[in-house]
N, C-alpha and C positions, 0 to 999 in steps of 0.2 A: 504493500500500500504506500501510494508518493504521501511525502512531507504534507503538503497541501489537503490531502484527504485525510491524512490523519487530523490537521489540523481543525478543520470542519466541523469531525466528529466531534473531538474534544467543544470546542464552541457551542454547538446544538445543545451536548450536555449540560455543559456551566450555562449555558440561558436558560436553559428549563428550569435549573436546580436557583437561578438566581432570582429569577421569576417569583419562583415559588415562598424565595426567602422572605420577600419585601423589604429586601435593603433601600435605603435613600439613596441617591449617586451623592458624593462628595462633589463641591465646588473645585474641582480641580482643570478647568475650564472653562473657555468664553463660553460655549453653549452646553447642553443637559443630553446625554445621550443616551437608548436602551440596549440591552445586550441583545433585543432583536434587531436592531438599527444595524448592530456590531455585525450579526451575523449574516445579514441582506449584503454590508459591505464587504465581507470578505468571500463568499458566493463569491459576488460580481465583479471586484475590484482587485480581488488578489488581498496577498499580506502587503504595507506597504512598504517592509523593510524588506523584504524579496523582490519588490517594483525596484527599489532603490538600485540593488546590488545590480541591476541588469543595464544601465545607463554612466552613470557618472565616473563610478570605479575607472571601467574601460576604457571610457574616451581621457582620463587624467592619465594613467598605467600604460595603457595598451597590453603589450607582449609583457609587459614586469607586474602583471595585475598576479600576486602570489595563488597557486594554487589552494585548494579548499583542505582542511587539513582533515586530516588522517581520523577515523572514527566519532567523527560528530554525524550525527544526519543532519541536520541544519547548521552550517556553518555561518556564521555572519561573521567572521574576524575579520573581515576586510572594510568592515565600517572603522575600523579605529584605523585613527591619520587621514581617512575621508569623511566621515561624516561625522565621527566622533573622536575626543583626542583618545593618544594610546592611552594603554592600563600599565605601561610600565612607569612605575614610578620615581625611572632616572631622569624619563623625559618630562615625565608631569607632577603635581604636585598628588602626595599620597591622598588628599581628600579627592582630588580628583579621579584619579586611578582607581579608586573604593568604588564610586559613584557612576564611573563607566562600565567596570564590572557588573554592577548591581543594574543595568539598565542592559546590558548585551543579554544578562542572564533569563529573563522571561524573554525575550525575543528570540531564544534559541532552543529554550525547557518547554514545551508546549502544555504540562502539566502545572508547571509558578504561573506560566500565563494566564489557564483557570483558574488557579488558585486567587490570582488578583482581580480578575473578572466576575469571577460571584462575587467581588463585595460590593460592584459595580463600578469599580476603579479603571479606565479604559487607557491608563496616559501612553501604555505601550503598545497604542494605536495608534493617539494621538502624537507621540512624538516624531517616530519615523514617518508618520502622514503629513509633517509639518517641511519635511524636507524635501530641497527640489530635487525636481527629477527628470530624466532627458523626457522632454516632451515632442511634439509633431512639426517638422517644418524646421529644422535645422539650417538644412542646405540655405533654407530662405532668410535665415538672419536669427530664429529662434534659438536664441543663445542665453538667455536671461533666464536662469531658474533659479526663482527667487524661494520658493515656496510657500509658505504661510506664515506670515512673521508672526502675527496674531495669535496661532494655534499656537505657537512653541511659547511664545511670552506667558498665555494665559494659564500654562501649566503651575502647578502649588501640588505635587507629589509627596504625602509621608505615606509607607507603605511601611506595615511591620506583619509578618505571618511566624506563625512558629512552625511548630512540626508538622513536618518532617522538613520543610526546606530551609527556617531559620534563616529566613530575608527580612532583611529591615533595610530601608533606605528612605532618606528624605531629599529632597531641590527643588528649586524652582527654574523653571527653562530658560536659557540663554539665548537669542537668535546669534547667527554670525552669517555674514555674511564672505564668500570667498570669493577671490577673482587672484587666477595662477598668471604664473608668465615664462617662458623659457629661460634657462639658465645658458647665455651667450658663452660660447667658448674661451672669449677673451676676459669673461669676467663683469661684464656689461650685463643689462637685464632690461628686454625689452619686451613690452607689453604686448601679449598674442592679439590685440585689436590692434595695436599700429605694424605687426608683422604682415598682416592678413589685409592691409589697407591698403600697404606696397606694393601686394600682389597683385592690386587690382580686385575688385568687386566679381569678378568673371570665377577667382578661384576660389574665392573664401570658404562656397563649400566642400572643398578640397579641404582644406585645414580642421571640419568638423569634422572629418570621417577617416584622414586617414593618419596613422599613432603618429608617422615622421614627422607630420604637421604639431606643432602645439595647438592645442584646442582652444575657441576662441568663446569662452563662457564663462558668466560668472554661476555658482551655488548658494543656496541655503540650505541652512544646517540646525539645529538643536542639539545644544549639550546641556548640562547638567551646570547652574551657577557656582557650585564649587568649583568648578575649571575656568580657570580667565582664559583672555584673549594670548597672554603668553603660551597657557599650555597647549592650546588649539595651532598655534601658528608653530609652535617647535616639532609640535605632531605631526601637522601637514609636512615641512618642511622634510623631514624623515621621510615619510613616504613617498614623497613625490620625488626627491632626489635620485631615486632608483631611474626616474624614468626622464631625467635632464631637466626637470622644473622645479619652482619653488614656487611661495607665495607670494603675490606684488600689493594686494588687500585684503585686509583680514578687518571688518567691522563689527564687532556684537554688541549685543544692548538687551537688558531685560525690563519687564514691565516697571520696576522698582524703581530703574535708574533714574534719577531726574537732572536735568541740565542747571546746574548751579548759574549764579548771577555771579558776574564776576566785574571788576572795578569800570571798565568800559560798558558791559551794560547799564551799569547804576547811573552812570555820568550822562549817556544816549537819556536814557529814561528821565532823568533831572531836566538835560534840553528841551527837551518835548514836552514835560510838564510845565517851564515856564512858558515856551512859546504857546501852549496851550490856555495858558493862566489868562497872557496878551492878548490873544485873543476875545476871547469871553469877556477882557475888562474893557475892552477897546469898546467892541461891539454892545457892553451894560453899557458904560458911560455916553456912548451913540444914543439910546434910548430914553437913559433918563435927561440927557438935553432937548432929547425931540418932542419931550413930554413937561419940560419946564421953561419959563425963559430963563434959559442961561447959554445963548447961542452965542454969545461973547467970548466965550470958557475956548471955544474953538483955536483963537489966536492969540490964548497966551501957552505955557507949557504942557496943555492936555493935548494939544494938536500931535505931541511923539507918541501920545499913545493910541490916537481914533489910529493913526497907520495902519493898525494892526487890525482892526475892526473886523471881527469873521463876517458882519453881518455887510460894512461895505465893502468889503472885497469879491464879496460872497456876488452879490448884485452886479461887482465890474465883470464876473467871468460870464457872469449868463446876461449878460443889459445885450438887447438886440436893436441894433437899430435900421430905420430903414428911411434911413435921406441920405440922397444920394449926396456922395463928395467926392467932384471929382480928382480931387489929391489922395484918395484912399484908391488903391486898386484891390478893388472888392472881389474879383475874381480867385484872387489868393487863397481865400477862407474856400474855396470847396477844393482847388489843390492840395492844399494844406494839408485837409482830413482823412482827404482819399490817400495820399501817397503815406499819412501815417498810418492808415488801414492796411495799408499792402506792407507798409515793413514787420508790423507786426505779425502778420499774416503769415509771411514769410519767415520771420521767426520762430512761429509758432513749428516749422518742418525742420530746424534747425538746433531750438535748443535744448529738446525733447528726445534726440537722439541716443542719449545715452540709457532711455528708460523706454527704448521703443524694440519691440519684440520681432517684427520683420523689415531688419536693416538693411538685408541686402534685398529683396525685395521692393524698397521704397525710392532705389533707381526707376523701375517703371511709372514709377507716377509721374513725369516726366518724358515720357513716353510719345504723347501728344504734343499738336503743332500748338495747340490752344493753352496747354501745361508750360508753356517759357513763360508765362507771368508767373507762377511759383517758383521757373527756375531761374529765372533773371529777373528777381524780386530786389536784387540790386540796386536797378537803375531807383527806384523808389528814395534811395540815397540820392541819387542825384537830382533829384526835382528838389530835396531840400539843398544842397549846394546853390543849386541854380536862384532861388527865392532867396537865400539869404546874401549872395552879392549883388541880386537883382535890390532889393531894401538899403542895402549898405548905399551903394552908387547912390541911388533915389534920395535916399535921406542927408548923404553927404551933399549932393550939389545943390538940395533946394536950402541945408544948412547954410552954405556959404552963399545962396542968394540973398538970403534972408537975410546975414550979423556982413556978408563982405569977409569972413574969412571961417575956416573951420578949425576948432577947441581940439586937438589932436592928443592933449592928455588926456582930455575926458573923453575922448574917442575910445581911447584905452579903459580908462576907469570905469565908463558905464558898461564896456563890455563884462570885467570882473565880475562887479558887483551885482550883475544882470544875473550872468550864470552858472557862475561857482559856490553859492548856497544854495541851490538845492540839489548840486549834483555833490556835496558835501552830507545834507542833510540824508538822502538817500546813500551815499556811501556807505557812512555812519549806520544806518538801517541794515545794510549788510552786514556790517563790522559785528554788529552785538545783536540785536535783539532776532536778526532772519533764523538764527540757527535754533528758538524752540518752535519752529516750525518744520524742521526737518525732519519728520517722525520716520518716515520711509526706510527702507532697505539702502537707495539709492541718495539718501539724507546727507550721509556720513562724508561721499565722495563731492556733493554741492559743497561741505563743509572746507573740505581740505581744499577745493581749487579756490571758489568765488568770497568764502567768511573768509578763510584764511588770509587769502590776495588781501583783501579788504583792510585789515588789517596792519598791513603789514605798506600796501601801497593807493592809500584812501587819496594821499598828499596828489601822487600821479597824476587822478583824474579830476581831481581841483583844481591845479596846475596848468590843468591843460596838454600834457607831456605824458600821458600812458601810451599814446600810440606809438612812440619813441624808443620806450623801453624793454629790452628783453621779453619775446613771446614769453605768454602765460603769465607775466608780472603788472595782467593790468586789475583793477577790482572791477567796476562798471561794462562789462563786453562793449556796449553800445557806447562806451563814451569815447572810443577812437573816436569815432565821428565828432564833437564837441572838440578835440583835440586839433585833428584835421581844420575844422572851421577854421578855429582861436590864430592857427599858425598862420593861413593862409591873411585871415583879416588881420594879423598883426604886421602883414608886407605889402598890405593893400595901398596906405598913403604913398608907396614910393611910386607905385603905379598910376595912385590917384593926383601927386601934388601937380607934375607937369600938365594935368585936364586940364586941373584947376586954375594954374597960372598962366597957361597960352596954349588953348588948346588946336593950334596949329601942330603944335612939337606933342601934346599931349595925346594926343588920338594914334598918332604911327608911333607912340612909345607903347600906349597902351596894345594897339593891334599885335606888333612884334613879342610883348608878355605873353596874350593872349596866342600866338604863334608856337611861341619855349614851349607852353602847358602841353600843346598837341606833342610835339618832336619827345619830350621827356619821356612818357608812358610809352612811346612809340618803340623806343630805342631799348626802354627797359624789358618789354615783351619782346624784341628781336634778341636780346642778349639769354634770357633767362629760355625764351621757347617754350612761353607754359599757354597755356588752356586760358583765354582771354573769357571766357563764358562761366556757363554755370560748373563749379568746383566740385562738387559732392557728386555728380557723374561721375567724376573723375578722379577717384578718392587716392591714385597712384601721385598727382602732386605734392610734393612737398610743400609744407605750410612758410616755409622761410619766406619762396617765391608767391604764394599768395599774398603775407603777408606786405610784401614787399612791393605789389604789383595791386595792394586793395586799399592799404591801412594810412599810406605816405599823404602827403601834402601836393609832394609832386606829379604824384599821377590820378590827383583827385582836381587839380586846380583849375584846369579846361570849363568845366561847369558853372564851378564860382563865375570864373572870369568872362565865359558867356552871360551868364547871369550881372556881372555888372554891365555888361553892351545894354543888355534891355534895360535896366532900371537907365543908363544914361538918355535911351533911346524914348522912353516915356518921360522921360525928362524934357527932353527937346519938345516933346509934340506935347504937355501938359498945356492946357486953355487952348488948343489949336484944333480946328475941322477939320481931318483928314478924310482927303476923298479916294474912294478907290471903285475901279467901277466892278458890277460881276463877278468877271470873269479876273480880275484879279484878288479879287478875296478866295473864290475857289479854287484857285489855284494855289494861293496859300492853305489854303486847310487840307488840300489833296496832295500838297507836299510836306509836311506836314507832320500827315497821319501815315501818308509813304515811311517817310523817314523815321519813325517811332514804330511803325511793325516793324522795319527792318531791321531794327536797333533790338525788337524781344524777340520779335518770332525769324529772323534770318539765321541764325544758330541751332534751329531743331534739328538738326539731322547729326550734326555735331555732337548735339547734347542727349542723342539717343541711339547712339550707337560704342561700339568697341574698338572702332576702326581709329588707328590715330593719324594715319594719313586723311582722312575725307577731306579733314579741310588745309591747305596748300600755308608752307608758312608763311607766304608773304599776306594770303588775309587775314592769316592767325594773328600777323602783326597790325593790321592797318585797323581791324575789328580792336585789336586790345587797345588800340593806340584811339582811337577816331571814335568810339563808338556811344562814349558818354558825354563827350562834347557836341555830338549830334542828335542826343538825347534831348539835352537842354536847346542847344538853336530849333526842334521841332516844340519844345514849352514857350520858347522864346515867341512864336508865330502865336499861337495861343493866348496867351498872355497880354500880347499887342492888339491882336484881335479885337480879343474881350473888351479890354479897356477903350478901344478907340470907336467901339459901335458894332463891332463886323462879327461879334461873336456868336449874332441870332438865338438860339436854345441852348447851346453848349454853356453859353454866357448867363443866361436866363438861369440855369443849373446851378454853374460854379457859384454865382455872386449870389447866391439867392440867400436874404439874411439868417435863416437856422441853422446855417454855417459858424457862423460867428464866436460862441460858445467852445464850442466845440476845439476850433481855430486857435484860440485865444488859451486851451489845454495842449496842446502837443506836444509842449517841449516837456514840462512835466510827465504828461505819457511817454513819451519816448525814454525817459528814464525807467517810471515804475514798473509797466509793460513787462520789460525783459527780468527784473525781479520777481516778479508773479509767475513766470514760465518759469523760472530757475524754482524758486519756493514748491511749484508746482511739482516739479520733476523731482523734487526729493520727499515728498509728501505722500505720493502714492504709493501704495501698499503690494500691487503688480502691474506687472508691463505694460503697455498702452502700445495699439495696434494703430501703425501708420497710412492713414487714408485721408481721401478729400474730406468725406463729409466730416471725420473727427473734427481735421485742423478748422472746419470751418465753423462748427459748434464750437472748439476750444478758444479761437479767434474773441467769436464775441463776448466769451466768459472772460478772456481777456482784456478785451478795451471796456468791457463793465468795471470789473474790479479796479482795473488801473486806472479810469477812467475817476473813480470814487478818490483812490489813494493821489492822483492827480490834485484833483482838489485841494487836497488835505495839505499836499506838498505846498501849490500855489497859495497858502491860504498864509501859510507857515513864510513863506521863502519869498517869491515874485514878490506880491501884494504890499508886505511890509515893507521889502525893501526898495521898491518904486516910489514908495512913498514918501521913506527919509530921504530918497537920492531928492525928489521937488525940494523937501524941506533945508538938506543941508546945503548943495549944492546949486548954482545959478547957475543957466545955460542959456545967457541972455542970445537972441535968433532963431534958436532951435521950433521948431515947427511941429510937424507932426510926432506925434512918439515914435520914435523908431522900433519895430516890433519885428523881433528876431526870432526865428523858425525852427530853429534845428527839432 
């Protein structure tokens, strides 16, 4: 009779006889199970520490997976060093070693196992059910076996029986989580996801299947909280050594644990509680003057504190208006929104990767001609370059029409003070308080890159200078971009003073700039030879060369600097009737929209195949080189359009005022956003399956909550500090507020 049948029997038995007992189940679990429950599941399911042995072992081992030893009928010794640490207790500590013992022992006695089942004590169900297991769909990226963090946490084991077995054991369950990495010849240790990423996306399931490959997954596991994470990682370590690997993460946590507060949370938490305090006092004291005469109170020292006012700030972000001005190019605000829709959007495929379950599978989404707006969700970057030198230019020359010259320290100052608190005060937010939100399996590794970073390089992206610094040393992901701006508008006067002062010499100085921006990216795509398009097709690039060809100033500057053409160019024609007949407006919008499909959708073939010839490298160069500076001169037509009359419905659309609001949040969202998707990605409890309609659901859950925390930020950060800049600061000329996009 096989293990299995005997096992059964045994089962059938102890439920009837447990039945009959009317034991309670012990709280040794999130949920309440019966030993007829047990017995349906093992019918249909199998054991699950026999499920186990038939997956994980193998693909960590392969050919050094030890033989089953000698006169046991059920062996499971090969869960210790994989799913459990050893029992020897040179490697682990003797409480530990006791307690592995005592938990292999009913998983192999099938007689203790009854023994522990008539009292209705199921945990040596529940623990091995808690650990992952090779599951369906490998080849396809299904490499995440996380298994049930929940189950393992919520175990609370004290088992004592006497005779004849004289088991006693108590713990509570530890989750851990594992993720291996090949042991490099040279002594180097490099992680089987960036082995497997080298290879190209085409062989990865080559690496799940076969032993020479190191395997490219992470596990879950349940031990016993007498064994720390030391005894688990020196146990794995041992075993796996046999077979050229070791451990590259090793995370556990039990339900008990809790995340201490430590001197930077306290400090985050104090910030927040006063600017929270300023608020509320700004926005009382607002109230009881509107409710008394003391409107006087305004213009002496109560005025530093309405700044803060949640309640009028609150009204500047949502105040809609609808009279037309035409110094305002109103068309902005539905640019604005949309192109922050698509970046988040496109985030949302991007920073989710590390908790998504069919990774090499989610090449095909991309698949499609209509799919290059996910995959060249890029350019969505550039429409904010484009707007924000398009406002710069705009604002500076009607500056200097207005005062006869332009204030070039407070050109700098207002930038700071503009936008270095709140991508501080969200830093901060990473730094300390994001990490008791990482509840997840996947919690631990958000910890170590984005809390950690945060911590350590908060200064970076205040500064301005993350995008600068050593890959992986930035906090903010998105605040390259912030960076990129800052740089480019901090070298913009040398380009702008010659406009300014004769713009005979200023215009072919400016154009020849605008010239460098193209040749630079051009040059550096011809030298490097990389993938001008969508990157993640193409997971065999090296990040240096993306980096280097995405993150720079130099190869992002074409944009800007198109974008200052048009703010000059609505500059010129501001109070002026511009006629156009026809057939020349449609001809601009049919060129236009040419030149902006061809910019997302001219790359599909590129970006859906294997072939690395298809496309020739001189257009691999001229596309990396040319292709978002014609991005923006197609906004640029647009833009002009709109504002000059010719924009018809498109115009009708973009400028329509329930833009405004919205508009007026971006740059705020553009920070929170990507916090929320990172928080997110270490929160959930299992994988998340990579598709359209997810990202399009998780999207709007995204610009919701961000959208909330937005506020919060704005309410905190902008608001106030717009408001001392009137009070402390004069800008006698200055005209419209300059209102920056990123």
């Amino acid at each position: 009779m096989g293990v299995r049948n005997k096992w059964a029997l045994w089962m059938v038995f102890f439920a009837a006889w447990a039945c009959g007992s009317g034991h309670q189940i012990e709280d040794e679990g999130p949920w309440k199970l019966t030993p007829s429950q047990i017995e349906w599941f093992q019918k249909f399911h199998g054991n699950p520490a026999e499920r186990a042995a038939e997956g994980v072992p193998k693909l960590l081992l392969g050919e050094n997976l030890p033989p089953p030893r000698q006169n046991k009928a059920n062996d499971l010794s090969w869960l210790e060093g994989i799913y459990l640490p050893s029992t020897n207790s040179s490697v682990v500590s003797p409480a530990c070693a006791r307690d592995v013992e005592a938990i292999l022992k009913p998983l192999e006695n099938v007689a203790l196992m009854g023994a522990i089942t008539q009292k209705w004590h199921f945990w040596p169900i529940l623990l091995p059910d808690s650990w992952g297991k090779v599951p369906d769909g490998l080849i396809y990226g299904n490499y995440l076996l996380w298994g049930m963090m929940e189950e393992c946490t919520g175990l609370d084991v004290n088992e004592d029986i006497g005779w004849p077995f004289n088991y006693n054991v108590s713990f509570k369950g530890r989750y851990c989580l594992v993720s291996t990495a090949r042991t490099i010849p040279d002594g180097s240790r490099e992680s089987a996801s960036a082995s497997a990423l080298r290879m190209g996306a085409a062989r990865v399931g080559v690496a799940m299947t076969y032993p020479a490959v190191p395997p490219l997954f992470q596990y879950g596991t349940c031990i016993p909280d007498s064994c720390t994470k030391e005894d688990m990682e020196a146990s794995l370590n041992e075993r796996l050594s046999v077979a050229g690997k070791e451990v590259r993460y090793l995370d556990c946590k039990t339900e008990d644990e809790v995340v201490e507060f430590d001197a930077g949370d306290i400090a985050y938490i104090v910030v927040l509680s006063i600017l929270g305090a300023l608020l509320v006092a700004g926005a009382l004291a607002e109230f009881i003057m509107s409710q008394t005469d003391t409107q006087h109170l305004r213009k002496g020292p109560l005025k530093y504190l309405l700044v803060f006012s949640a309640y009028t700030n609150f009204n500047k972000i949502f105040h809609i208006s609808t009279k037309e001005n035409p110094s305002v190019i109103s068309c902005l605000h539905g640019i604005r929104v949309l192109s922050m829709t698509w970046v988040v959007w496109g985030h949302g495929y991007m920073f989710l990767v590390g908790v998504t379950k069919n990774i090499i599978g989610a090449k095909l989404l991309v698949d499609e001609v209509i799919e290059q707006i996910i995959g060249n969700a890029t350019f969505s970057v550039d429409s904010f370059f484009f707007m924000s030198g398009l406002l710069v230019a705009y604002g500076v020359l009607r500056e200097h029409e207005r005062s006869g010259r332009v204030n070039w320290i407070m050109f700098y100052v207002h930038r700071f003070i503009r936008l270095a608190p709140p991508i501080a005060l969200t830093a901060g937010a990473m730094a300390t308080i994001a990490k008791f939100a990482l509840v997840g399996p996947h919690g631990p590794s958000i910890e170590r890159s984005i809390v950690d970073n945060c911590k350590s390089y908060w200064w970076a992206d205040t500064l301005f200078v993350g995008n600068l610094l050593e890959q992986g040393k930035m906090c903010l992901p998105q605040c390259w971009y912030t960076g990129v701006d800052t740089q480019i508008y901090i070298i913009l006067p040398f380009i702008f003073i010659p406009l300014l002062w004769k713009p005979k010499i200023g215009i072919p100085w400016m154009a020849i700039m605008t010239l460098v921006s193209f040749v630079i990216p051009t040059v550096i795509f011809a030298v490097y030879n990389v993938a001008p398009a969508l990157f993640f097709a193409k997971p065999e690039e090296q990040p240096t060369e993306f980096v280097d060809t995405y993150g720079k100033p130099w190869c992002r500057a074409n944009a800007y600097l198109i974008g200052c053409w048009a703010g000059y160019l609505l500059y010129k024609v501001s109070g002026k009737k511009i006629k156009l007949t026809w057939w020349q407006a449609l001809l601009g919008w049919v060129l236009a929209a040419l030149i902006g499909c061809l910019v997302i959708f001219g790359v599909a073939n590129y970006n859906t195949t294997d072939d690395p010839d298809l496309m020739p490298p001189e257009v691999s160069i001229i596309y990396g080189g040319f292709s978002r500076g014609a991005w923006a001169l197609a906004l640029l037509w647009v833009v002009f359009a709109c504002h000059t009359g010719y924009g018809g419905p498109i115009n009708t659309f973009l400028s329509h005022p329930s833009w405004q609001p919205l508009s007026r949040l971006t740059y705020s969202m553009y920070l929170t956003t990507i916090p929320v998707q990172l928080i997110y990605s270490g929160a959930v409890f299992m994988p998340v399956y990579l598709d359209h309609l997810n990202k399009i659901v998780e999207t709007c859950g995204y610009l919701f909550i961000g959208g909330l925390l937005a506020v919060l930020l704005s309410l905190m950060t902008e608001g106030p500090v717009l408001g001392l800049e009137k009070l402390l600061i004069r800008r006698p000329g200055r005209g419209v507020e300059q209102q920056k996009t990123e």
